[in-house]
MMTF fields as JSON, N, C-alpha, C and O atoms, coordinates in Angstrom:
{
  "mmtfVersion": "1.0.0",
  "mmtfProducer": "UNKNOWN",
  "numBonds": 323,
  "numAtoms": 324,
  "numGroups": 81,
  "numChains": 1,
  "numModels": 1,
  "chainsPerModel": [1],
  "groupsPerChain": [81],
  "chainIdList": ["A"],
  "bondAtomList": [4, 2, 8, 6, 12, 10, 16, 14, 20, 18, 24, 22, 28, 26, 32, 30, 36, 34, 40, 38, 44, 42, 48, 46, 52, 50, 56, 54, 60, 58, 64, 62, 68, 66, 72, 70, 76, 74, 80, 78, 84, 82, 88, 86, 92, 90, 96, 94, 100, 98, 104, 102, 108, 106, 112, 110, 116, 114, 120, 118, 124, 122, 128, 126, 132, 130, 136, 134, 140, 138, 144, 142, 148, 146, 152, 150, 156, 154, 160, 158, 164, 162, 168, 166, 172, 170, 176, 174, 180, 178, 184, 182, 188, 186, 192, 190, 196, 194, 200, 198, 204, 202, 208, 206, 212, 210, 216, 214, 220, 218, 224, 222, 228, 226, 232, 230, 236, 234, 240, 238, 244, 242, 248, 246, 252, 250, 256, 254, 260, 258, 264, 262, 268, 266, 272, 270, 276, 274, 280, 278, 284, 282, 288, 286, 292, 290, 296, 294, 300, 298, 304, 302, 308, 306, 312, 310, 316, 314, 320, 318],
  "bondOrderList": [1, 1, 1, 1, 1, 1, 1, 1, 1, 1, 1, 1, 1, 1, 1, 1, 1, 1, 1, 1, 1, 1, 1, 1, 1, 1, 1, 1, 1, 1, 1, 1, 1, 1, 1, 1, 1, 1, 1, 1, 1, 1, 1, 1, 1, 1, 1, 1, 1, 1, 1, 1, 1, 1, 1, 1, 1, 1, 1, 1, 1, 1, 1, 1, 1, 1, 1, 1, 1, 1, 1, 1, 1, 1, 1, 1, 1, 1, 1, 1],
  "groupList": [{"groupName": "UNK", "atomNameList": ["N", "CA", "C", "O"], "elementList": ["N", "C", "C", "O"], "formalChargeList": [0, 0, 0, 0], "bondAtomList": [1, 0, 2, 1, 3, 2], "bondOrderList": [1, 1, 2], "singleLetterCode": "X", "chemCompType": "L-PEPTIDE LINKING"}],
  "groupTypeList": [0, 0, 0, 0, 0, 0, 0, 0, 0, 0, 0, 0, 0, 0, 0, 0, 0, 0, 0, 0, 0, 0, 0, 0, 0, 0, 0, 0, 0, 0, 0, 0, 0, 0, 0, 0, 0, 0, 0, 0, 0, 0, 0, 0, 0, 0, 0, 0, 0, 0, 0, 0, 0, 0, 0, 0, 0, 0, 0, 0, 0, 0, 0, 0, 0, 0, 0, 0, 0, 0, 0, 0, 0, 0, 0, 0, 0, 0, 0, 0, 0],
  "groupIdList": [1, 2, 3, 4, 5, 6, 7, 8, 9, 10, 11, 12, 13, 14, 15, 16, 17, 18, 19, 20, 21, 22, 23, 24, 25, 26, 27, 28, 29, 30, 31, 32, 33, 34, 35, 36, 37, 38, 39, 40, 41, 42, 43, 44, 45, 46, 47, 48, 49, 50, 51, 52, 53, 54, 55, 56, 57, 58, 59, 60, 61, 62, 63, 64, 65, 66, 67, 68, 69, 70, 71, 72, 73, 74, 75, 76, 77, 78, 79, 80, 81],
  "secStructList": [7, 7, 6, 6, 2, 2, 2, 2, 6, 4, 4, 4, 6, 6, 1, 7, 6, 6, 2, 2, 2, 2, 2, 4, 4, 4, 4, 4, 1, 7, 2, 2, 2, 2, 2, 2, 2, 6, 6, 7, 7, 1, 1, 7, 2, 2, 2, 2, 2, 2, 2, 6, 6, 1, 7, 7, 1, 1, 7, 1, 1, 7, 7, 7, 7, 7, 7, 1, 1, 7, 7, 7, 7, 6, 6, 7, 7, 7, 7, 7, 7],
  "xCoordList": [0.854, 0.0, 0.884, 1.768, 0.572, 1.539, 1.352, 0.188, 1.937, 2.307, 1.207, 0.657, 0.582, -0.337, -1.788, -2.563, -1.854, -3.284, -3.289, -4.355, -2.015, -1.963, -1.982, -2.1, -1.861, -2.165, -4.015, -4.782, -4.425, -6.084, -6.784, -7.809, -6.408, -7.283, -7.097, -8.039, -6.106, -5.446, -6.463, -6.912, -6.522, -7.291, -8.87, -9.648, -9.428, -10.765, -10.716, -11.573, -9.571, -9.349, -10.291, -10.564, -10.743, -11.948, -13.267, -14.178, -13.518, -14.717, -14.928, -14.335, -15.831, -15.919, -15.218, -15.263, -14.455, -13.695, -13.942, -13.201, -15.474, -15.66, -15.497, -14.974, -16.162, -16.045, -14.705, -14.576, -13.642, -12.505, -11.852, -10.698, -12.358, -11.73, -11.981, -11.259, -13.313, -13.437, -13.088, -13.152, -12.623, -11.888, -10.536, -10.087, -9.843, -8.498, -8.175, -6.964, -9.454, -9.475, -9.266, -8.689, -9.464, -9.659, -8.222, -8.15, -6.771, -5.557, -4.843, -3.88, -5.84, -4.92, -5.492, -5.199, -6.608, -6.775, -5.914, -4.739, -6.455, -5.524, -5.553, -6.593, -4.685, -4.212, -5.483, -6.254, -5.771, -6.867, -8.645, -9.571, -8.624, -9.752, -10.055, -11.196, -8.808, -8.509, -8.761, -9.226, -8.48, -8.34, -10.217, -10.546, -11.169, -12.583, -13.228, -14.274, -12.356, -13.596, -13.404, -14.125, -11.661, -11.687, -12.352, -12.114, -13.181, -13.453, -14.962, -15.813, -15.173, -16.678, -16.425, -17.148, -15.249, -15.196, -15.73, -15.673, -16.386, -17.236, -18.784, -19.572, -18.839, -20.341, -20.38, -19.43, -22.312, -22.139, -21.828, -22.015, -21.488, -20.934, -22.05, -21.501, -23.328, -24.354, -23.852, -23.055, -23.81, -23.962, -22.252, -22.043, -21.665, -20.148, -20.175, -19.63, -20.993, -20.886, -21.461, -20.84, -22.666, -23.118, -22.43, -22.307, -21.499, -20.32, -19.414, -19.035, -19.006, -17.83, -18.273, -17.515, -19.361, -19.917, -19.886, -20.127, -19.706, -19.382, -18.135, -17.076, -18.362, -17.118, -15.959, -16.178, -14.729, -13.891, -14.126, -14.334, -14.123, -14.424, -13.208, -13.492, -11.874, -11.036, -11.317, -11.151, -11.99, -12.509, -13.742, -14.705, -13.614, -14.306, -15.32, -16.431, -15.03, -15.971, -16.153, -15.703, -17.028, -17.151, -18.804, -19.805, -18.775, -20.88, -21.269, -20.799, -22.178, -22.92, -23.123, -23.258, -23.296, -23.964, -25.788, -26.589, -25.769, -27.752, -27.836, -27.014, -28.721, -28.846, -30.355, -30.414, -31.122, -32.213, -33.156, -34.126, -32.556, -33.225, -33.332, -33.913, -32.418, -32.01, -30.414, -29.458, -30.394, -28.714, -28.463, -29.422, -27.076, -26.334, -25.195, -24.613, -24.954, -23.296, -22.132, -22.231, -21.386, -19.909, -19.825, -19.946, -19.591, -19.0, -20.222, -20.037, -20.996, -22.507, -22.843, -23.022, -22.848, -23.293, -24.966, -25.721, -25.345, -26.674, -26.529, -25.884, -27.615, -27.275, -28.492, -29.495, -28.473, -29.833, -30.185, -29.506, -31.762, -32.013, -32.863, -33.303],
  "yCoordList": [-1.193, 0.0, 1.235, 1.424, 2.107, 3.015, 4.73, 5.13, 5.221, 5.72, 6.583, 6.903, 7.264, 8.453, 7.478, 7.683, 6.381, 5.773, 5.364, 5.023, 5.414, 4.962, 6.134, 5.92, 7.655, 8.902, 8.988, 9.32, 8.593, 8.972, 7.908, 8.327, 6.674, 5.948, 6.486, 6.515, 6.749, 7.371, 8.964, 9.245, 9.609, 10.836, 10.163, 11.117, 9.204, 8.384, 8.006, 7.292, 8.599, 7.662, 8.555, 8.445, 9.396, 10.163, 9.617, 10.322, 8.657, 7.753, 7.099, 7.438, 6.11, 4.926, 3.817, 2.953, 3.688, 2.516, 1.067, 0.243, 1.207, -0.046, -0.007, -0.835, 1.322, 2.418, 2.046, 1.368, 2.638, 2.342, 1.41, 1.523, 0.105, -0.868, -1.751, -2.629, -1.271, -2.082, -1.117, -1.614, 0.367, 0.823, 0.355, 0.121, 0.189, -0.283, -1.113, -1.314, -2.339, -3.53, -3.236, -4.198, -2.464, -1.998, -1.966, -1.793, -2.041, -1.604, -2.309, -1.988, -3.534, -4.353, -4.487, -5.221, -3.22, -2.739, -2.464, -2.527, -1.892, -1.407, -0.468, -0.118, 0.431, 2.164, 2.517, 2.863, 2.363, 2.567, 2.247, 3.055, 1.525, 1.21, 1.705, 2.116, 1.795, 2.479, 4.239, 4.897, 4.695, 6.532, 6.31, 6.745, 5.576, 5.493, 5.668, 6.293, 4.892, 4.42, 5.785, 6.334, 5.968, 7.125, 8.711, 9.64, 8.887, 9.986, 9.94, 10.745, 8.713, 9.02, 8.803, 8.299, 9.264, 10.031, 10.725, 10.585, 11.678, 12.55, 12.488, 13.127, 11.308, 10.662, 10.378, 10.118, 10.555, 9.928, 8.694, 7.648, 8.536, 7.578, 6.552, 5.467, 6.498, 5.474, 5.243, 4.389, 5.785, 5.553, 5.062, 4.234, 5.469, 5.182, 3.147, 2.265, 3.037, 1.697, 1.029, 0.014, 1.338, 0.446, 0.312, -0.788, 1.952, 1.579, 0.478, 0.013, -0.01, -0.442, -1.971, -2.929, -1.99, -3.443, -3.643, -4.772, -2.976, -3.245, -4.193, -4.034, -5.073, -6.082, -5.234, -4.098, -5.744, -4.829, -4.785, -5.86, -3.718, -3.146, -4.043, -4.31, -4.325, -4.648, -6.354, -6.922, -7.069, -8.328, -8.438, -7.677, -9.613, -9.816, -10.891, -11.079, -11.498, -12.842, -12.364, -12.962, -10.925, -10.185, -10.177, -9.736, -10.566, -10.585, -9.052, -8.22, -8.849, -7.393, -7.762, -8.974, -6.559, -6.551, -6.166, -5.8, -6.505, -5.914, -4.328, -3.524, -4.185, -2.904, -2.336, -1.805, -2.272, -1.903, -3.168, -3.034, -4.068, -5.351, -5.636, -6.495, -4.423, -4.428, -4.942, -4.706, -5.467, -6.761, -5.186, -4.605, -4.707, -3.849, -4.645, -5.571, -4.199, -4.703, -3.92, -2.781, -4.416, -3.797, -2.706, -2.585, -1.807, -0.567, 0.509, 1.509, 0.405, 0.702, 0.956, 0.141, 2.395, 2.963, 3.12, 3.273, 3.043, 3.003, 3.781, 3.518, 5.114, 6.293, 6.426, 6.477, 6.491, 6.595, 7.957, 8.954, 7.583, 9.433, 9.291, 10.298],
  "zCoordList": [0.0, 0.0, 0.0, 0.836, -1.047, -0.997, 0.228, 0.261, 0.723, 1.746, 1.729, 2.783, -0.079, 0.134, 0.528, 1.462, -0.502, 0.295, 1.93, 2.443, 2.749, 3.999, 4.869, 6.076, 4.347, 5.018, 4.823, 5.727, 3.397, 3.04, 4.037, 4.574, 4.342, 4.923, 6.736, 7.528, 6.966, 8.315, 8.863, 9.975, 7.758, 7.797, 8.133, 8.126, 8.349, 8.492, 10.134, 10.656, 10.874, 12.344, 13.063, 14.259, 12.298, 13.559, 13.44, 13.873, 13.008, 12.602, 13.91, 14.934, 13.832, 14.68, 14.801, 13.925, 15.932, 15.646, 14.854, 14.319, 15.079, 14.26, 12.678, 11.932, 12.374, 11.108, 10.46, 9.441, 11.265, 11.025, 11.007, 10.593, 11.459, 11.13, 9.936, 9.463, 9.508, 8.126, 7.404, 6.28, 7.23, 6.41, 6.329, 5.207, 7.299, 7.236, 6.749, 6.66, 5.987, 5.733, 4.268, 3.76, 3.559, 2.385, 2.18, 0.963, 2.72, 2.723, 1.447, 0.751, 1.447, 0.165, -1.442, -2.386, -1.207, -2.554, -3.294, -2.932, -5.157, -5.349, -5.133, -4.575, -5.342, -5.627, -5.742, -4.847, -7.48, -8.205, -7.37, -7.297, -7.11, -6.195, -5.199, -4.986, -4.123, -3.046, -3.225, -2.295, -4.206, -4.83, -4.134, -3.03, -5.067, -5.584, -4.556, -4.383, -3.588, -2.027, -0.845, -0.012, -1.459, -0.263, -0.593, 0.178, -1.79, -2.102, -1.733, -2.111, -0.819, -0.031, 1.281, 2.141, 1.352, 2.599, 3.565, 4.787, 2.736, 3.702, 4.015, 4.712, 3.082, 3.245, 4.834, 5.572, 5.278, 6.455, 7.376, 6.755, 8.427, 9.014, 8.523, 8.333, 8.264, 7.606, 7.188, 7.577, 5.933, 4.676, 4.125, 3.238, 4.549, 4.74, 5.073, 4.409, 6.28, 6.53, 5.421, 5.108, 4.587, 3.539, 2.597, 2.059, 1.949, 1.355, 1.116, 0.041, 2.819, 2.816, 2.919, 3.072, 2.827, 2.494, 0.751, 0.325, 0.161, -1.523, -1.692, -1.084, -2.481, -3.188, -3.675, -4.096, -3.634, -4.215, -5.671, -6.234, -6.346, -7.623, -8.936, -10.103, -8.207, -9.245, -9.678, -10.757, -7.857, -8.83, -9.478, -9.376, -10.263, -11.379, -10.521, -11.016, -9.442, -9.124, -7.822, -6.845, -7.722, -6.764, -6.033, -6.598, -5.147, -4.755, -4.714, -3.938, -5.656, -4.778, -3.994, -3.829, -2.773, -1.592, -1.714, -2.573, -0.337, -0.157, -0.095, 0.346, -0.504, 0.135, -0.013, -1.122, 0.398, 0.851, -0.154, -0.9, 0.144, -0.624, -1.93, -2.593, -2.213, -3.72, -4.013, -3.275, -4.888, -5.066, -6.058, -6.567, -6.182, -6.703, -7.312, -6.747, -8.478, -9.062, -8.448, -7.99, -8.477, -7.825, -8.512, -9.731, -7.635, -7.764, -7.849, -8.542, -7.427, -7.315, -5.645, -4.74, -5.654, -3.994, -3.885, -4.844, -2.474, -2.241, -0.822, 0.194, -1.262, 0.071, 0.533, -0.179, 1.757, 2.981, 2.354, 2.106, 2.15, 2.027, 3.821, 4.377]
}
């Protein structure tokens, strides 16, 4: 993981620890993937958690997740109104 994605995910430590620990999990993305996820950042701590339930975007044999009982393809966000 290169040093700038390990400052962007680091800038997230004011979250919830739990928050933050499935972000940290994200560490062995790629670059490219990693850039995508951290620019919803400032989404809310919700909506942030349904985020980080998405498959990683670079595989191909990836499960959508649920999200309001609707199946989404990877790389596909779903925001609480």
């Amino acid at each position: 993981m290169g040093s700038e994605t390990a400052a962007l995910i680091l800038q997230l430590s004011d979250r919830s620890s739990h928050t933050a620990a499935l972000r940290l999990q994200l560490s062995d993305c790629s670059s490219q993937t990693a850039a995508l996820r951290l620019q919803l950042s400032d989404c809310s701590s919700q909506t942030a958690a349904l985020i980080l339930q998405l498959s990683d975007c670079s595989s191909q044999t990836a499960t959508p997740p649920q999200c309001s009982g609707r199946r989404l393809s990877p790389c596909k966000t779903c925001f609480i109104r």
